[in-house]
C-alpha positions as CSV (number, residue, x, y, z in Angstrom):
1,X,102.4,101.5,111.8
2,X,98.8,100.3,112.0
3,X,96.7,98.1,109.7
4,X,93.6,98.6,111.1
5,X,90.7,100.8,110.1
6,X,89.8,103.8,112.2
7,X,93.6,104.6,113.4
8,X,95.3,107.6,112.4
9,X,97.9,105.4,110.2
10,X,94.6,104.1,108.3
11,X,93.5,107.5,107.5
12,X,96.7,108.4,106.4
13,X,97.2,105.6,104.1
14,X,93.8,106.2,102.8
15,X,94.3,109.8,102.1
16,X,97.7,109.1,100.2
17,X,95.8,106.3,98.3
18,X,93.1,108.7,97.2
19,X,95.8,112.0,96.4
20,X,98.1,108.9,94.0
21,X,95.1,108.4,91.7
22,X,93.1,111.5,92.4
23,X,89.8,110.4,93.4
24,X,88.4,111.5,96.4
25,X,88.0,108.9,99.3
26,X,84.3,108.6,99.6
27,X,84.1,107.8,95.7
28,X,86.7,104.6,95.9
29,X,86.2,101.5,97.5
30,X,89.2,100.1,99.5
31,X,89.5,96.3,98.8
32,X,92.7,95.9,100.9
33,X,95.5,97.9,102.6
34,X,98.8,95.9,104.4
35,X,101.8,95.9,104.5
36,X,104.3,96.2,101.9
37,X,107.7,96.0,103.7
38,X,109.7,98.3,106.0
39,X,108.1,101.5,105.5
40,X,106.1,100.6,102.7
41,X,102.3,99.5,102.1
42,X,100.1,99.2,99.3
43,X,96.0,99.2,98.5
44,X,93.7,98.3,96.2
45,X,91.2,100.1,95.2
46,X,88.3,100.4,93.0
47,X,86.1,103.9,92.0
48,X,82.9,103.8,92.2
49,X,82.1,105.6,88.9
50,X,84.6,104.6,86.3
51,X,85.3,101.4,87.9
52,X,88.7,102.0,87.1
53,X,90.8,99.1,89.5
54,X,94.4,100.3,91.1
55,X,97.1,98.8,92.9
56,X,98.8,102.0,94.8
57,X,102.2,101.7,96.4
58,X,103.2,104.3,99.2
59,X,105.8,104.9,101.3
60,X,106.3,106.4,105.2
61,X,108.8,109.6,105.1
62,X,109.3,110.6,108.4
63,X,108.0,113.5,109.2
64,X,106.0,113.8,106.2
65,X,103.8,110.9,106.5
66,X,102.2,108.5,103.9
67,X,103.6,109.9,99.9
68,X,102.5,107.9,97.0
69,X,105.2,106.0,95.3
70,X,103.6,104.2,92.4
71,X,100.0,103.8,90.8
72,X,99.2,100.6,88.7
73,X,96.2,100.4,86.3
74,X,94.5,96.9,87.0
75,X,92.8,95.1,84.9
């Protein structure tokens, strides 16, 4: 797994960020992505409309990819 913007991994994370709270990626800002344990990682986010803040875990399933596992409101 890779932390760092512009890899595949990145992408993937970002994509399964956007899916959990369903916003599309070019409307939310991405304050952080990293590492959240053994197959697991977590962002923050922000949208840029509603400024609605997140805290998004998601897991790896091989095979599958990057599947959201929890979404937090944050205030």
């Amino acid at each position: 797994m890779q932390f760092k913007e512009g890899t595949a991994d990145w992408s993937e994370m970002k994509k399964a960020i956007s899916y959990a709270v369903d916003v599309p990626e070019s409307q939310l800002i991405f304050d952080f992505i990293g590492n959240n344990g053994n197959n697991k990682a977590y962002g923050n986010v922000r949208d840029k409309q509603s400024n609605k803040k997140y805290k998004v875990d998601i897991d790896w399933v091989e095979n599958q990819g990057w599947k959201p596992a929890s979404v937090q409101v944050v205030k």
